[in-house]
FIGUVEX-636470 format. One line per 3 residues: number of its first residue (from 1); their letters; for each residue x, y, z of C-alpha. Coordinates in Angstrom, 2 decimals. Example, Ala and Ser with C-alpha at 12.3 -4.5 7.8 and 13.67 -1.06 7.14 Angstrom:
! residues 2
1) AS) 12.30 -4.50 7.80 | 13.67 -1.06 7.14
***
This chain:
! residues 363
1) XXX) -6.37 -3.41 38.35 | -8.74 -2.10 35.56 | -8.67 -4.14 32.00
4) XXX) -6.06 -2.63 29.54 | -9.02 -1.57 26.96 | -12.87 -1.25 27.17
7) XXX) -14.54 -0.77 23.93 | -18.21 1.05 24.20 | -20.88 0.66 20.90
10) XXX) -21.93 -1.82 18.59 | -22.58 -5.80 18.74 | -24.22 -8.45 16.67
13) XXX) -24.09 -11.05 14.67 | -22.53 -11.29 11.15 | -24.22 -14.00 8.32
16) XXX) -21.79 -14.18 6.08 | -22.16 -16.05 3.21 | -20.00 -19.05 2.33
19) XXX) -19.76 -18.44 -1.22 | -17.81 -15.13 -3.05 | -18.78 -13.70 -6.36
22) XXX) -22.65 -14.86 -6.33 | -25.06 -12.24 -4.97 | -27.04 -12.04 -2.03
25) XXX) -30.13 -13.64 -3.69 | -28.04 -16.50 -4.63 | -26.14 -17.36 -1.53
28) XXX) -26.89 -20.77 -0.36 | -24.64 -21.15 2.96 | -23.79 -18.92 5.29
31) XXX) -21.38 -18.77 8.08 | -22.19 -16.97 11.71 | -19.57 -15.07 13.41
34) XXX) -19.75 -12.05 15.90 | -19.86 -8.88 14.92 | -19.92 -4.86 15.43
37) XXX) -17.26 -2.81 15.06 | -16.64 -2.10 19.00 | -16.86 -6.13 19.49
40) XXX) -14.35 -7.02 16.80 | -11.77 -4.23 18.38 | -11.77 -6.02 21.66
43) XXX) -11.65 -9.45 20.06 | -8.71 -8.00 18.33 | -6.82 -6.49 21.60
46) XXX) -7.70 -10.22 23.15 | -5.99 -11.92 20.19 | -3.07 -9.51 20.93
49) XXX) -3.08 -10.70 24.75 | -4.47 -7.57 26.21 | -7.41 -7.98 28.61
52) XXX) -10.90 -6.42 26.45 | -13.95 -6.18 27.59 | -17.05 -4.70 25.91
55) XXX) -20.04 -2.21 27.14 | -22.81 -3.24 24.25 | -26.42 -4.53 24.64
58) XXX) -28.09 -7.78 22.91 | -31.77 -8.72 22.36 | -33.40 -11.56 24.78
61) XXX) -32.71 -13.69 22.13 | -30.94 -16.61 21.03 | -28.71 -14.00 18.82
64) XXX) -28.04 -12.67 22.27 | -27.32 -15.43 23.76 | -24.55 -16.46 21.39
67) XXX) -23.38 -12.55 21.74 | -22.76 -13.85 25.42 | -20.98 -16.65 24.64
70) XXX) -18.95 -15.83 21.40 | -17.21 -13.47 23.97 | -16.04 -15.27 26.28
73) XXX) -14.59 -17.95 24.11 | -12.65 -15.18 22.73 | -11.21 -14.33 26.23
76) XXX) -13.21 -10.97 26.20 | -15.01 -9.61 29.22 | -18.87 -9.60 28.57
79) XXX) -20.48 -9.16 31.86 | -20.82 -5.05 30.86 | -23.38 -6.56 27.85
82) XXX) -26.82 -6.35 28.90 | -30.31 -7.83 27.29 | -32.80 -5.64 26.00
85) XXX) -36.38 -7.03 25.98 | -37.81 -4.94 23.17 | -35.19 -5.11 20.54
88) XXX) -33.68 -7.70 18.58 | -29.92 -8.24 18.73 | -28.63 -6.72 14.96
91) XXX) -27.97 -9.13 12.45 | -25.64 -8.33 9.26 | -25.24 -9.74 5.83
94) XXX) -22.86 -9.26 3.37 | -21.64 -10.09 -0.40 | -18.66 -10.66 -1.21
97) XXX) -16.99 -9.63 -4.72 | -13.31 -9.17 -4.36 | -11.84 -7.23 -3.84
100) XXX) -12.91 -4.19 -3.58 | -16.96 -4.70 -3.51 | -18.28 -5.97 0.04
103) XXX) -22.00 -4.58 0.26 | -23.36 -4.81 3.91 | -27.14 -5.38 4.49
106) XXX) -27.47 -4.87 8.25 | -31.07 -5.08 10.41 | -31.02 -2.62 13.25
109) XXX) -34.80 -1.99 13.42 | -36.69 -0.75 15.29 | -33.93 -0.01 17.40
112) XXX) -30.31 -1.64 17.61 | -30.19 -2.86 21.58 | -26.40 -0.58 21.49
115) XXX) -27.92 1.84 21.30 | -30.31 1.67 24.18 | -27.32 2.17 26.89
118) XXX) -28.15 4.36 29.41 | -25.72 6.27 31.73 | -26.94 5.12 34.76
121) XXX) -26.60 1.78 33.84 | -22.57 2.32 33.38 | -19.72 0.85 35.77
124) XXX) -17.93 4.28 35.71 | -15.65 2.70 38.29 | -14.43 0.54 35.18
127) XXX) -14.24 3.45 32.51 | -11.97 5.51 34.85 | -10.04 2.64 35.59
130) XXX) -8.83 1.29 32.54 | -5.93 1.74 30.40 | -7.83 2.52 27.14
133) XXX) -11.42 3.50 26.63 | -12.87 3.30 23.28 | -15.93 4.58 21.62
136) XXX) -17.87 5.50 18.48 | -19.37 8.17 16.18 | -22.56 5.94 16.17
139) XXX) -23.04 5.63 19.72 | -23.32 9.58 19.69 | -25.83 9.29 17.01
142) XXX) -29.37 8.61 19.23 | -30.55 8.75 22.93 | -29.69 7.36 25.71
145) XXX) -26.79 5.77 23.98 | -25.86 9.68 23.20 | -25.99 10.67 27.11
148) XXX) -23.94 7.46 28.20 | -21.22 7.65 25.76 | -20.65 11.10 26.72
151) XXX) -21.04 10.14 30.54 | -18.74 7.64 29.83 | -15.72 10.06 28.73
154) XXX) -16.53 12.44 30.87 | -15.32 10.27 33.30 | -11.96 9.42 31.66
157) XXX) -9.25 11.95 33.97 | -6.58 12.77 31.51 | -4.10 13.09 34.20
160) XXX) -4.62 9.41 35.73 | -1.51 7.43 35.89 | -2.61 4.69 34.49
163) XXX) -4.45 6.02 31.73 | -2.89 5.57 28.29 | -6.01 6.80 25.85
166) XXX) -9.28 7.74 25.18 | -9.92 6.67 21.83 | -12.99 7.98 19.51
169) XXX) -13.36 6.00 16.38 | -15.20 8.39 13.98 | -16.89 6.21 12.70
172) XXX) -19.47 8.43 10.71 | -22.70 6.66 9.78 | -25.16 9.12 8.01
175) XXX) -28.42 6.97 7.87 | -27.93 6.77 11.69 | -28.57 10.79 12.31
178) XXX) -31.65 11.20 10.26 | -32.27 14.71 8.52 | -29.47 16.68 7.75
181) XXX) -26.69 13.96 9.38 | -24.11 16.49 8.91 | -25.40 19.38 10.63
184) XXX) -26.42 17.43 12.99 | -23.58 15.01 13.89 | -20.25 18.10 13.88
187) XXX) -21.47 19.19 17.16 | -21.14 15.83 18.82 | -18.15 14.78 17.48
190) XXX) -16.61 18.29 18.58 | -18.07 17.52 21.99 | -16.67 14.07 22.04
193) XXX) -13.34 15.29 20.58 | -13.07 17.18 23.64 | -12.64 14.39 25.42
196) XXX) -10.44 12.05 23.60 | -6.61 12.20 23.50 | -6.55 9.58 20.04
199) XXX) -8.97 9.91 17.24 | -9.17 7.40 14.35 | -11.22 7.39 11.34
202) XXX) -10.81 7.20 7.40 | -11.08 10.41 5.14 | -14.72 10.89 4.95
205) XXX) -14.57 10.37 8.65 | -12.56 13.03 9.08 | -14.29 15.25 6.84
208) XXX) -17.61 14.86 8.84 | -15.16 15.88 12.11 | -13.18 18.50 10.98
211) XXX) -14.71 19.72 7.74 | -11.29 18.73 6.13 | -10.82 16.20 3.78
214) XXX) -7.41 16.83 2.83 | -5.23 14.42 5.23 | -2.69 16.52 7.10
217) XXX) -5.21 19.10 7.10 | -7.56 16.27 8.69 | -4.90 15.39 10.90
220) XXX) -3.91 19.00 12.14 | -7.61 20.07 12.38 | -7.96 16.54 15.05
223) XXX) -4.98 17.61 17.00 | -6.82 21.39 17.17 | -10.08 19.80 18.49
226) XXX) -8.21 18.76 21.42 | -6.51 15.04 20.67 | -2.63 14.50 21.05
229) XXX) -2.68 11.69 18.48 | -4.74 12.16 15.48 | -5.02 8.69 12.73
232) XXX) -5.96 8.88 9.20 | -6.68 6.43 7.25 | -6.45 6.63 3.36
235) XXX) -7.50 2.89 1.79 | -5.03 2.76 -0.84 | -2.97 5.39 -0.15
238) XXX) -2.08 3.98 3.48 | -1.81 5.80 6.87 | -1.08 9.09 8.50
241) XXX) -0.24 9.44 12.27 | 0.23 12.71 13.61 | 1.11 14.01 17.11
244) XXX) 0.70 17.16 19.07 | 4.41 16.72 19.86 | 5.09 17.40 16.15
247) XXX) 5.85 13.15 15.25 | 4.42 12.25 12.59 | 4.47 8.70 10.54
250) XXX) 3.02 8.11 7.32 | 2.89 4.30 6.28 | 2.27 3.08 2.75
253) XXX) -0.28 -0.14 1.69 | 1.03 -3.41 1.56 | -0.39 -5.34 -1.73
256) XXX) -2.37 -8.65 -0.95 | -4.93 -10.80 -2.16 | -8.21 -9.53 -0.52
259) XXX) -10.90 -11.96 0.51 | -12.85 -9.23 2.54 | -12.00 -5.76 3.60
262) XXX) -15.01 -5.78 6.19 | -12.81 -6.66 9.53 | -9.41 -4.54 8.71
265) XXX) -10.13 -1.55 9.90 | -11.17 -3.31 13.78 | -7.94 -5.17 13.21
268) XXX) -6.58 -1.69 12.55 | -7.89 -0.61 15.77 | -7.25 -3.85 18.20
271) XXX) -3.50 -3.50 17.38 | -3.50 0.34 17.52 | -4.42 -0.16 21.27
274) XXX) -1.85 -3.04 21.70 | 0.50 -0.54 20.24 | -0.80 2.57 22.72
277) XXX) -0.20 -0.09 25.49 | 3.20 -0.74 24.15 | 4.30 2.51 24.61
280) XXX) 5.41 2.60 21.00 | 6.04 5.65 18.71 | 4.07 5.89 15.56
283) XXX) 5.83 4.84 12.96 | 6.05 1.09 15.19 | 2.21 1.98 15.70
286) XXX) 0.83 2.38 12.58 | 2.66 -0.29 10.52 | 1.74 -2.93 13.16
289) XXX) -1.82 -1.72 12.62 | -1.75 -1.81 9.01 | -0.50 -5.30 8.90
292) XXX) -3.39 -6.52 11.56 | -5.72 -5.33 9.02 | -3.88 -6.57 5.49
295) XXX) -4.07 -10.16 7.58 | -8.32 -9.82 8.20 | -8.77 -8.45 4.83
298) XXX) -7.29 -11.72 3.41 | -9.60 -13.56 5.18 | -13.46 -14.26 4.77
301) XXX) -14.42 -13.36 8.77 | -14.00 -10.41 11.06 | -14.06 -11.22 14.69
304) XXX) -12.57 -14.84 13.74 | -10.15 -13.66 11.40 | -8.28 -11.38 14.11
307) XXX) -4.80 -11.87 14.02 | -2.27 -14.09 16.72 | 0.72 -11.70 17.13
310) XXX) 2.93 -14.17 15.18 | 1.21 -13.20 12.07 | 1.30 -9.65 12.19
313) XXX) 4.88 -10.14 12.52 | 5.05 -12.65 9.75 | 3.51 -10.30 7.89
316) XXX) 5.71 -7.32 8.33 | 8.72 -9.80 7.64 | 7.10 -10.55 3.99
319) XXX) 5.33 -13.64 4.71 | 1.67 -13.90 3.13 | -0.95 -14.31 5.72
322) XXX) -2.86 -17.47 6.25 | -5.92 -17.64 4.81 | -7.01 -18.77 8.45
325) XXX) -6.14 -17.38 12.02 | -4.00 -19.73 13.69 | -2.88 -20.31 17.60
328) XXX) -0.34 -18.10 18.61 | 3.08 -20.53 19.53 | 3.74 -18.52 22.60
331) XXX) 5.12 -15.15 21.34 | 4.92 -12.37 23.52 | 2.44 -9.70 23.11
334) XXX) 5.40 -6.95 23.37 | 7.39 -8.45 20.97 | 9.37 -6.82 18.88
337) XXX) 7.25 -6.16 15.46 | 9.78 -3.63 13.75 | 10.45 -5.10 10.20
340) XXX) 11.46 -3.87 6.93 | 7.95 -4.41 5.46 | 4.96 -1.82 4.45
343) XXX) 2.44 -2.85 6.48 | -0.99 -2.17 5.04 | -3.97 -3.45 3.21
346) XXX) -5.03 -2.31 -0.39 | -8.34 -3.00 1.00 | -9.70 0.38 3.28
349) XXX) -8.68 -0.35 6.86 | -11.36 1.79 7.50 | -14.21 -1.25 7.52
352) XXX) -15.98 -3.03 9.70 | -18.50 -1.21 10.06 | -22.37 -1.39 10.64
355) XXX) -24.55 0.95 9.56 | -28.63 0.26 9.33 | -30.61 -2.11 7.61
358) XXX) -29.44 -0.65 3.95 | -27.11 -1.36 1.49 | -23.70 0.13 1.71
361) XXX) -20.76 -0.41 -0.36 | -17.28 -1.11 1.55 | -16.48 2.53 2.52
***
């Protein structure tokens, strides 16, 4: 039996510090957590109770070695993360000035280890055989990791029985593509799009994918590029899910107190998945999703701060989330989440992302 979701792109480690308001200069502790956007949407799926695993690379490092081991204590499959001698593994830093002001310092040079995956190197066995493959816009963005990701859906058979997605998360970094990103990225995407049946990504995502900014425009021009699912997200403004089948869902934020908008949108995408596995339409989708992400953006971690599936549900009931994750007392990962509740964060679900070593406000 393959694993219900296999995420392909970035890992590393994230320094946080242990201190908010007080810039990076100034920051006296830090915490260390695991990181990359890829690695926090399986972490997320795991918290959920699906079976994740991740296709990523490390340095030969310590960094690397806690990569390893971060992974498995989160119940996520690691033996499809691979060492790279040459490169260290990416670390990432962060301020944090709520709640809307998260600037990300990442170090990626010379060359992040994710994005020296080459296709031969892939268990294409694995890809074709699980329930959800996900990758990334930035895994697209340089060679070989270009020439694997797209091995990698080219192997995904729309019509297997056992297949419920093929997810690509936009995920548009600009520094990552060099001279004229733009020109230079559309193409890819459009080939990747080709591929996928769900694509996810926030407005300027879209933009960069479709040339629309405009969100139902976004969405429609998605679901013309060859998805059957096509997610928008809007920060503020909340959520748009729209189908080929002509379903559509549009979900409004939820208000909370943000501590750091840097993990919602990988919570946004772990509980999309659990959703996809589900079966469930998307309104049920997308308001789960939201509220995975309101309950990491009130909390200072990403991969640690991934929600049990009690408190998404506690969420969409009302309840404030804890400013900590907490165990799960034994409720079933198909449980019933429909509540009267919005289910988003003011904070852009759209986060979580890693970009270069630069300075980039919270998108």
């Amino acid at each position: 039996m393959g694993m219900d979701l296999i995420t392909m792109g970035r890992i590393g480690v994230d320094l946080y510090p242990l201190q908010t308001g007080v810039p990076l200069s100034e920051v006296e502790t830090f915490g260390k957590f695991l990181g990359g956007s890829a690695t926090n949407v399986a972490v997320a799926a795991a918290r959920l109770g699906r079976r994740s695993a991740v296709i990523s690379r490390t340095g030969a490092d310590p960094f690397g070695d806690y990569c390893h081991r971060a992974l498995r204590e989160f119940g996520v499959e690691d033996r499809w993360v691979t060492a790279v001698a040459d490169h260290p593994t990416p670390l990432t830093f962060c301020e944090i000035f709520p709640p809307d002001d998260f600037p990300l310092y990442f170090y990626r040079r010379p060359k992040a280890p994710d994005l020296v995956i080459h296709p031969h190197e892939l268990d294409l066995d694995a890809v074709r055989a699980a329930r959800i493959f996900w990758m990334t816009g930035t895994g697209l963005s340089e060679e070989p990791s270009r020439t694997a990701t797209l091995a990698a859906l080219a192997a995904r058979d729309p019509d297997h029985p056992e297949h419920v997605a093929t997810v690509f998360d936009l995920d548009w970094r600009p520094m990552f593509w060099g001279e004229a990103p733009e020109e230079r990225a559309r193409p890819r995407y459009a080939e990747a799009l080709a591929h996928a049946t769900v694509a996810v990504g926030n407005l300027a995502e879209c933009e960069i994918a479709t040339g629309e900014r405009e969100p139902r425009a976004a969405a429609e021009a998605l679901l013309a590029a060859g998805v059957e699912l096509a997610v928008v997200k809007q920060g503020p403004a909340g959520v748009l899910a729209l189908h080929r089948d002509g379903r559509a869902a549009e979900v409004p934020p939820h208000t909370i107190e943000v501590v750091n908008g840097l993990g919602a949108g990988d919570a946004f995408g772990g509980a999309l998945c659990h959703g996809l596995l589900a079966g469930w339409e998307p309104r049920r989708l997308t308001r789960y999703a939201n509220a995975a992400g309101a309950v990491v953006a009130a909390r200072l971690a990403c991969s640690t701060a991934m929600p049990y599936p009690a408190e998404v549900e506690a969420l969409l009931a009302g309840h404030a989330p804890a400013p900590d994750a907490r165990p799960d007392p034994g409720t079933d990962a198909d449980a019933d989440a429909d509540a009267d509740a919005d289910a988003d964060s003011a904070a852009d679900t759209g986060s979580g992302r890693d970009q270069g070593p630069v300075k980039a406000s919270h998108p």
